[in-house]
C-alpha positions in Angstrom: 140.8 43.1 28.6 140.2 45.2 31.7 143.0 46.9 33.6 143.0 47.4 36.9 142.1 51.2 38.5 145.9 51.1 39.2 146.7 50.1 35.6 143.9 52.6 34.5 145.1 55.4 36.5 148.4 55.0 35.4 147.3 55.2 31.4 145.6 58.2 32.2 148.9 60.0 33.7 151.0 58.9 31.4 149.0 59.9 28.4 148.7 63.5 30.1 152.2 63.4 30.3 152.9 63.0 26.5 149.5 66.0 26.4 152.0 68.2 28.3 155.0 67.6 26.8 153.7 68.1 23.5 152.1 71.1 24.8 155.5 72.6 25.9 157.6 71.3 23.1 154.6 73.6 20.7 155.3 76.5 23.2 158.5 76.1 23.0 159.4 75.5 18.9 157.3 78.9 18.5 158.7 81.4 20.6 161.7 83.5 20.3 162.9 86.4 22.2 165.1 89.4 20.7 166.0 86.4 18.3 167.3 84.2 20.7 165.8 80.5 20.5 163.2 79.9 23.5 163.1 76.3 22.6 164.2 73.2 25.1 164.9 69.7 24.9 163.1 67.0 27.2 164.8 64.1 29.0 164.0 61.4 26.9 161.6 60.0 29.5 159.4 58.2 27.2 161.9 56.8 24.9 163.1 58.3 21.6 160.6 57.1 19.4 157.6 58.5 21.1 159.4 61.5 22.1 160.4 62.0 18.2 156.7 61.6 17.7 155.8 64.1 20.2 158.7 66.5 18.8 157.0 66.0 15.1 153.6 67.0 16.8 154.6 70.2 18.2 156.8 70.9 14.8 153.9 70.0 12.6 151.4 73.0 14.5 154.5 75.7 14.2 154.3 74.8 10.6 150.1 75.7 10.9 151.3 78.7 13.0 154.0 80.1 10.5 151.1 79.4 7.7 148.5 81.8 10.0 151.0 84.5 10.0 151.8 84.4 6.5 148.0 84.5 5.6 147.7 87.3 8.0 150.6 89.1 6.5 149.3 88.5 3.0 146.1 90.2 3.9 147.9 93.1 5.4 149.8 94.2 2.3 148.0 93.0 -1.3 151.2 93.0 -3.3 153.0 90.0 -1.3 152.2 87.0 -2.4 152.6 83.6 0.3 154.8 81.8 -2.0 157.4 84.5 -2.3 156.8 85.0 1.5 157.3 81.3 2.4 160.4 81.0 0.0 162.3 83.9 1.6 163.5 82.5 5.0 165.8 85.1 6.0 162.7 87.7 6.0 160.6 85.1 7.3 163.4 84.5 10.2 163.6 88.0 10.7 159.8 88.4 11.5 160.0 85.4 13.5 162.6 87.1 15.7 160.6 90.5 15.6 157.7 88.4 17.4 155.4 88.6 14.2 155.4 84.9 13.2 153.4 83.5 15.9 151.0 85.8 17.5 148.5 83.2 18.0 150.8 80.2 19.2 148.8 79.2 22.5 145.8 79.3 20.6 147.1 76.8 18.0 148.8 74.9 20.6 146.1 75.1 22.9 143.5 73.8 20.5 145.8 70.6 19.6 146.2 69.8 22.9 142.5 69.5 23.7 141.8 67.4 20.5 140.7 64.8 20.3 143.5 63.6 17.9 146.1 64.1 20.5 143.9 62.3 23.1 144.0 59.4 20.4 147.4 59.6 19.7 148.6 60.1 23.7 146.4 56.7 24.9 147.8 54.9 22.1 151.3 56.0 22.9 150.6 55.1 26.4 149.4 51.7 25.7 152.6 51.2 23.7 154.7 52.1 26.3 153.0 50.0 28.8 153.5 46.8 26.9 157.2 47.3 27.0 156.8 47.0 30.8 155.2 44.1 31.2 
């Protein structure tokens, strides 16, 4: 079925819509600052279930970025192992809030944002969303 170039340009914003929101939802989820949470809320504007989705996206690269800085830690001292690192939250919460969980979040989030999984997963959201319009 073709769309029309109205139809097609509106896909294409819409789906770099959910690529930025996802992109600031990862930015957000990973930062803190003198332990106070950096972290915002959107406006709903896509609905709840695609912006659950695009909440889960962001949470699931903090997870990969929490994992880097663990390995990195690991690496760094030879007696800490990652399980007793990734068990103990409250030192994990206090490097988080010293700034060293999460040295390389733009990078993670950057990388997700041009893949070509979150281009999948944005023009499939859009092409849900668009149905519900029509």
């Amino acid at each position: 079925m073709e769309h029309s170039p109205y139809e097609s340009a509106t896909h294409k914003n819409l789906a770099s819509g959910i690529k930025l929101e996802f992109f600031g939802n990862c930015i957000s989820d990973s930062y803190t600052r003198n332990g106070n949470d950096l972290s915002f809320s959107n406006d709903l504007f896509y609905g709840l279930s695609l912006n659950k989705l695009i909440d889960s996206l962001g949470k699931n690269i903090q997870k990969d970025i929490v994992n880097d800085s663990i390995m990195s830690l690991v690496a760094q001292c030879p007696t800490c192992s990652k399980m007793e690192l990734e068990m103990d939250t409250d030192f994990l919460m206090m490097l988080h809030h010293e700034g060293v969980i999460g040295k390389r979040t733009i990078k993670f989030c950057v990388e997700y944002y041009q893949s070509e999984e979150l281009d999948s997963i944005a023009l499939e959201a859009t092409r849900s969303f668009s149905k519900k319009f029509k």
